[in-house]
C-alpha positions in Angstrom: 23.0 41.5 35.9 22.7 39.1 38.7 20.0 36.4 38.9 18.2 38.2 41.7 18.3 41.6 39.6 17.1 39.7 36.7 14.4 37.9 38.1 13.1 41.2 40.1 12.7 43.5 36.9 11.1 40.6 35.2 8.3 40.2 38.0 8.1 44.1 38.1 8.1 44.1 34.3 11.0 46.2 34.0 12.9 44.8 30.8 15.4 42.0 32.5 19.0 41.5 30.0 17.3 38.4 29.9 14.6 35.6 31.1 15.6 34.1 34.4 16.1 30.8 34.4 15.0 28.3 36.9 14.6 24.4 36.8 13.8 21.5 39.5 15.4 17.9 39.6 13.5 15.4 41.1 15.8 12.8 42.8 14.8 10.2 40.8 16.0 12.0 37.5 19.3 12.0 39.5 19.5 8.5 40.3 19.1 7.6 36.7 21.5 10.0 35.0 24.0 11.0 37.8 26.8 12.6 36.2 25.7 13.2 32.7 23.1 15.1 34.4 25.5 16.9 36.1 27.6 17.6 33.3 25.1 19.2 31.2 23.8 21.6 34.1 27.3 22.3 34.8 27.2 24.5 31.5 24.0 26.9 32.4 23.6 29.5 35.3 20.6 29.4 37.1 19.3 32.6 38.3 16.6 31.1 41.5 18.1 29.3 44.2 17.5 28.2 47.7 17.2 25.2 50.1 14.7 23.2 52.3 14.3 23.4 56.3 12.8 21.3 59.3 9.4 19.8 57.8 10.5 20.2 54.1 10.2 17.6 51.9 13.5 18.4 50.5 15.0 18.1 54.0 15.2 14.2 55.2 15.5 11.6 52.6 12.6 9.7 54.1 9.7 11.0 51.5 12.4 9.4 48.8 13.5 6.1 50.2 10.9 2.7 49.5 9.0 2.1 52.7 7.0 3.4 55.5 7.2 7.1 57.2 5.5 9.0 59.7 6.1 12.5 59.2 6.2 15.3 62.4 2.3 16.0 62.0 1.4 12.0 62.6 0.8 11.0 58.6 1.8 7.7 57.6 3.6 7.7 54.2 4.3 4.8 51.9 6.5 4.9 49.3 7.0 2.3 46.1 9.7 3.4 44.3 13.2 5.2 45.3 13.8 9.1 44.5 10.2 9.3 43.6 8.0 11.0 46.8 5.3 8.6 47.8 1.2 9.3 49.1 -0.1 9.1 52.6 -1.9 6.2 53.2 -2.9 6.5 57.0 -4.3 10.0 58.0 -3.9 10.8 61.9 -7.2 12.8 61.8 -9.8 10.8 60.0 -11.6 10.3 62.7 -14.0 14.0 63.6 -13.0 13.1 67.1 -9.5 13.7 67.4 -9.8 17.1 65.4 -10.5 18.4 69.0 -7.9 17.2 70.9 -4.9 17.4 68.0 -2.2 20.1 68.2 -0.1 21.3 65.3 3.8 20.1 65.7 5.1 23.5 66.5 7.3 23.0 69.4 8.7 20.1 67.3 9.3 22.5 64.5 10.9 25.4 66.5 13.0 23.0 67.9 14.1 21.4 65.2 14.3 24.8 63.1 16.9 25.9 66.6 19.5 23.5 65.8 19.5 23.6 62.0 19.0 27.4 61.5 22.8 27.7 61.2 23.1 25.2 58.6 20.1 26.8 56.3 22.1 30.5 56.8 25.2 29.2 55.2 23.8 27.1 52.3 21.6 30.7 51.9 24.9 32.8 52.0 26.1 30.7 49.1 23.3 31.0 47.0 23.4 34.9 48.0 27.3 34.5 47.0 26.3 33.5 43.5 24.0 36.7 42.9 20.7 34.3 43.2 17.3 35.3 43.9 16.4 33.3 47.1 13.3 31.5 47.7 12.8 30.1 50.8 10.0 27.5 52.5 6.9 25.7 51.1 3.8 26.4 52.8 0.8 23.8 51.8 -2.1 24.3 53.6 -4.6 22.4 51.4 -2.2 19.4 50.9 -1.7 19.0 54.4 -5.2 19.1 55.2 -5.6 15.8 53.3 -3.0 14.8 54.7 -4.1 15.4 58.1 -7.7 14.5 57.2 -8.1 12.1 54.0 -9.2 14.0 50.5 -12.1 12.1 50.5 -12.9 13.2 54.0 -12.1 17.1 53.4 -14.1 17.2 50.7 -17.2 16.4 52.4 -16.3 18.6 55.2 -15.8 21.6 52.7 -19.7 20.5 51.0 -21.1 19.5 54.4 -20.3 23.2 56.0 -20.1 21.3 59.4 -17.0 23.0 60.7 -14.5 19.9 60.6 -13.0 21.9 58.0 -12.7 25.7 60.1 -11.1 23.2 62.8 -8.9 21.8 60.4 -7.6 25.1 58.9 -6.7 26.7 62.2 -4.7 23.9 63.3 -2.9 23.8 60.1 -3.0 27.5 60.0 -1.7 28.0 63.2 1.6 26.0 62.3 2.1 28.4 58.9 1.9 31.3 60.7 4.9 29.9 63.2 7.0 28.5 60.2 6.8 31.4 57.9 8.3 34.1 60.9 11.3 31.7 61.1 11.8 32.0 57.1 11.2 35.3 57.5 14.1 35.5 59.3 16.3 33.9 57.1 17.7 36.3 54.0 15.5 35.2 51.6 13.6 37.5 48.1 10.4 35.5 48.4 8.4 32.4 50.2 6.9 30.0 48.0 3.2 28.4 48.0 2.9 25.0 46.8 -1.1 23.4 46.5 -2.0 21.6 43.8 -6.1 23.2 42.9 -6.7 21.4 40.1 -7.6 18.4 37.9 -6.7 17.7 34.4 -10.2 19.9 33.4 -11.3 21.9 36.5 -10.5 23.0 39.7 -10.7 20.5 42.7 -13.3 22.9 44.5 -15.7 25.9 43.6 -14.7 29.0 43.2 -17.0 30.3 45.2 -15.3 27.4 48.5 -11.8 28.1 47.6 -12.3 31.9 47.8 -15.2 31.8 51.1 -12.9 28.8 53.2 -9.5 29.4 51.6 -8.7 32.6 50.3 -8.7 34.3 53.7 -6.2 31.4 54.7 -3.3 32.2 52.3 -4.2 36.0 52.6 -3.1 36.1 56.3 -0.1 35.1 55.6 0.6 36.6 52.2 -0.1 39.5 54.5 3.1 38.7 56.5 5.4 38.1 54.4 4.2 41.2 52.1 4.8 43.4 55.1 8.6 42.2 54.8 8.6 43.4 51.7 9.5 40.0 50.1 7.9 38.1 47.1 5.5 35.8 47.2 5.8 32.3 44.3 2.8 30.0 44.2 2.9 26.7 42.7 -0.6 25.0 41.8 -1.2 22.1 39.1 -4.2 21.2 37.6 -6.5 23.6 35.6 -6.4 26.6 38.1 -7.9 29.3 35.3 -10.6 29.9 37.4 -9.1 31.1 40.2 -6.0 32.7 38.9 -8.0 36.2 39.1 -7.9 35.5 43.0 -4.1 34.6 43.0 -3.6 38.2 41.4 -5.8 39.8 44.1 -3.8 37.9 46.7 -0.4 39.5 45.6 0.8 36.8 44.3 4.3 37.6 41.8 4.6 34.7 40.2 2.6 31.2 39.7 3.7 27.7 38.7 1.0 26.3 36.7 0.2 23.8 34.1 -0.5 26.1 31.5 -0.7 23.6 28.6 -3.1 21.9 30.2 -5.7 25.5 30.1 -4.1 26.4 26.6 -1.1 28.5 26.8 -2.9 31.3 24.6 -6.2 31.3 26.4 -4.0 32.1 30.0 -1.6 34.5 28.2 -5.0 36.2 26.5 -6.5 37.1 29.9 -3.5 37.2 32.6 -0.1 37.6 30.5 1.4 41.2 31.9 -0.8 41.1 35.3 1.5 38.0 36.9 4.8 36.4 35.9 4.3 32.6 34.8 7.1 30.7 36.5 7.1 28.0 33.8 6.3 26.1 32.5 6.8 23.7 30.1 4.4 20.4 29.8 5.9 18.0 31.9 3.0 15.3 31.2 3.2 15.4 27.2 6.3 17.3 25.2 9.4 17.0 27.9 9.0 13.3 28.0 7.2 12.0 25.1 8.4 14.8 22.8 11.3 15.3 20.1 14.0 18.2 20.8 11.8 19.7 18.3 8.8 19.7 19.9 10.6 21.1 23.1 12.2 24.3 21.5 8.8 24.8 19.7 6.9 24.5 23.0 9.5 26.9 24.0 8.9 28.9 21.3 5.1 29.5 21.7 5.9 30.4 25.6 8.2 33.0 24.7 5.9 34.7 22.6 2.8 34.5 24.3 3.6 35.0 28.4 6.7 37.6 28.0 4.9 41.4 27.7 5.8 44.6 28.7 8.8 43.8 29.5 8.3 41.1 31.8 6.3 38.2 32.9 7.9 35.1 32.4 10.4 33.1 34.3 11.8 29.4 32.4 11.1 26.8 34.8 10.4 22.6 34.1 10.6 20.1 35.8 13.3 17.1 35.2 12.0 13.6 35.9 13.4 10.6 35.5 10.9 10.0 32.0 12.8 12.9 30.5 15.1 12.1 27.6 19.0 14.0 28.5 18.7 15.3 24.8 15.1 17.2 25.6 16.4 18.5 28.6 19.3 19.6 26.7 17.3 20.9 23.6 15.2 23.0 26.3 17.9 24.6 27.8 19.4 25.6 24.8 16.3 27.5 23.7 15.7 28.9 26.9 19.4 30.9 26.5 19.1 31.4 23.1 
């Protein structure tokens, strides 16, 4: 079974051979273990592959490197440390002025996307080579919005219902729509979401705000890409329970959550066999701080609670540079046991 047949029966709960596996490297965990990192992933087959484009962060090493950068929208990054992505520090629209005069970058983008387009179809053809399911772009409108805007700022336009914050999301909006026809384009299995919605203990906005102001938002272009007949991954950290009920009514396949940070067993209770969890396993507490133990039984308690019917789950962590090699290597063994 290839990885793209294996990770399609497990989001359509259709008994996969197996549980697809899928894992991210951050640069920095590369910088500190170069080839002994290499060496150990050497020996497992991933089944999710992929690559970044124009705008990514994945794309241009600036978001990586220590310093100052101003990204294609106007945001002012600063960065402390190398391989680690930094925060923006100067927003281009904090001012409610220039939110009627600013334009989205998307002749910069389609230009951009025009002499790199051949590039991103080969590294694709690659992946597709190796039998991978393909995702392909990274679409964060609420990120970018602070970006654009300040948090502090967006949140009061979201509580002061002034419309900054309708101006905000066309413009943003506007850019997402262009970006996902070009992926779209592109042989790809599914476009991936990435908006982080919550804190440690609640989501960053009501319910009631992220489904009135929001939810309309990702639904047009969910819309889109749906009507290509491709998938559609979201990633979101933070306690999100609240709102996972509207990921599921958006179509959604598969989300990228913190689930330790809700309780594994409380998510799996309500959601486990209505969406596929892609991941994952606590990044914050067992894969750094944790014995090999503590890894394959977090692994353990996954397995049994989020894979139903026949589906549901896909392994996915994350690898940071606070990650022992010998938890990294103790959760990929018990992901192929």
């Amino acid at each position: 079974m290839t990885g793209k047949e294996r990770v399609l029966k497990t989001l359509e709960f259709k008994n996969p051979d197996k549980i697809p596996l899928d894992l991210w490297i951050l640069p920095a965990a590369n910088i500190k273990y170069g080839d002994k990192l290499d060496a150990l992933l050497e020996r497992y087959n991933f089944d999710i592959g992929g690559t970044s484009g124009p705008f990514d962060h994945g794309f241009t090493p600036e978001y990586y490197v220590p310093g100052s950068y101003t990204d294609p929208w106007g945001c002012v990054w600063t960065m402390r440390q190398k391989g680690i992505i930094g925060e923006v520090k100067e927003y281009i629209l904090k001012d409610d002025d220039r939110l009627n005069d600013y334009k989205a970058p998307v002749d910069f983008f389609k230009l951009w996307w025009g002499t790199e387009k051949d590039g991103i179809d080969k590294r694709l053809a690659e992946e597709r080579r190796k039998g991978k399911f393909i995702i392909g772009g990274w679409i964060s409108i609420f990120e970018r919005m602070q970006f654009l805007r300040g948090t502090e700022n967006l949140f009061c336009d979201i509580a002061l219902k002034e419309g900054n914050v309708e101006k905000l999301a066309a413009i943003v909006t506007e850019f997402f729509q262009v970006y996902i026809e070009k992926w779209l384009e592109c042989d790809i299995d599914a476009v991936a979401f990435g908006d982080d919605w919550g804190s440690q203990i609640a989501p960053l906005v009501s319910p009631n705000d992220f489904r009135g102001i929001f939810k309309p938002l990702y639904r047009e272009l969910i819309i889109k890409i749906k009507n290509k007949s491709k998938k559609v991954f979201f990633h979101s950290d933070g306690y999100i329970f609240d709102i996972y009920d509207d990921f599921i009514d958006l179509g959604v396949d598969a989300v990228n959550s913190q689930i330790s940070c809700m309780g594994v067993e409380k998510v799996a209770k309500k959601y486990a066999g209505k969406i596929t969890f892609w991941g994952e396993l606590s990044r914050q507490d067992v894969l750094p701080f944790g014995k090999p133990d503590d890894v394959r039984k977090a692994v353990h308690q996954l397995r049994q609670n989020c894979f139903v019917n026949g589906g549901g789950l896909i392994w996915l962590s994350t690898m940071h540079s606070d990650v022992p090699l010998e938890n990294l290597e103790a959760l990929l063994q018990a992901w192929t046991e």
